[in-house]
N, C-alpha and C positions, 0 to 999 in steps of 0.2 A: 706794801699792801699784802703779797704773798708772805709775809716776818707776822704781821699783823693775825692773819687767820691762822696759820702756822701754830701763833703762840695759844691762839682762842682755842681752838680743840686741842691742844694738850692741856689746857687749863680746864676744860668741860669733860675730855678723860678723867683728870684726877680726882674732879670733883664727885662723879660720878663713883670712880671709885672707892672712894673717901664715905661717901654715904651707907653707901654697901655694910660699911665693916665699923661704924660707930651707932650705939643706940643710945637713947636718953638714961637717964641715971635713973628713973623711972618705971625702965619699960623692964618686965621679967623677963629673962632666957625663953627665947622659944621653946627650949625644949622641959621647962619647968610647967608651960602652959596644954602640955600634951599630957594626954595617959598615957600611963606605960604599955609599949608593945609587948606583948607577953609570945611569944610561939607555942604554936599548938604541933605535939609531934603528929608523926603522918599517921591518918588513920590506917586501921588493921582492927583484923578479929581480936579479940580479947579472949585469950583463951580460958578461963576462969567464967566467962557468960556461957549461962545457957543459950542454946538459939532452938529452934523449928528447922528442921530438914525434911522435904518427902522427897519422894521419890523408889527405884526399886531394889531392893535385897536385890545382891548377884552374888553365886557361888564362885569362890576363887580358890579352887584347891583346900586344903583347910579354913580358910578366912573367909570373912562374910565381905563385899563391899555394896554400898548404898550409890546408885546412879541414878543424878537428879534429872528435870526434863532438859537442859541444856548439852546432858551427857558427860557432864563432870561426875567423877567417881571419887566417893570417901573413904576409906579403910573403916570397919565398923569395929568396935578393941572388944565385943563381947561376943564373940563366934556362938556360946552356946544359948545366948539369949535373943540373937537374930534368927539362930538356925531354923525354927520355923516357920519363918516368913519371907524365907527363899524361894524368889520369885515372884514374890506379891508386892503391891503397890503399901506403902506403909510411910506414915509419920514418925519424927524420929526428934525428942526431945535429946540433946547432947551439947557438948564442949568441943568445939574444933580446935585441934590443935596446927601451927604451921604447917608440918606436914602433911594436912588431908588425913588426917586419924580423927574420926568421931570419937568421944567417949560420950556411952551411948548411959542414959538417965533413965529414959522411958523411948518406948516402943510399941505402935500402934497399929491396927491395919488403916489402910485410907478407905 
């Protein structure tokens, strides 16, 4: 009796198994029946877009920097065309580069 069930679930293993890993001559590839997964790299600024930046002109020794309301600071790359908006509140059309370097397009007061 214990030979008997013994042999019944190694026989219900295999079958099981068996199922798993055969499909009718019919049936398409699963992975035939999928779209293709495409990866999206990680988002990041695009430094080539313009964006909108406010916030305020800060004098930095020769350089201009733009400190926004969170407190994050931008290097501005056109010292003589920020220079007189040192200290004021201003809109700031440009291209951010990785390093926190605006390159500055247009330049506004707020």
């Amino acid at each position: 009796m214990v030979l008997l069930n013994r042999k019944m679930a190694i026989w219900a293993v295999i079958c099981v198994l068996w199922s798993g890993t055969t499909a009718p001559a019919h049936a398409a590839p699963a992975r035939a029946l999928q779209a293709p997964q495409q990866q999206k790299p990680p988002q990041r600024q695009d430094p080539a877009r313009e964006q909108s930046f406010a916030g305020t002109v800060v004098e930095a020794g020769e350089s201009y920097l733009l400190r926004d309301e969170s407190g994050k600071e931008w290097r501005l790359d056109s010292p003589d065309r920020v220079k007189p908006y040192a200290g004021k509140r201003v809109r700031i059309q440009g291209r951010p580069d990785p390093d926190s370097t605006i390159h500055v397009d247009s330049i506004e007061a707020a």
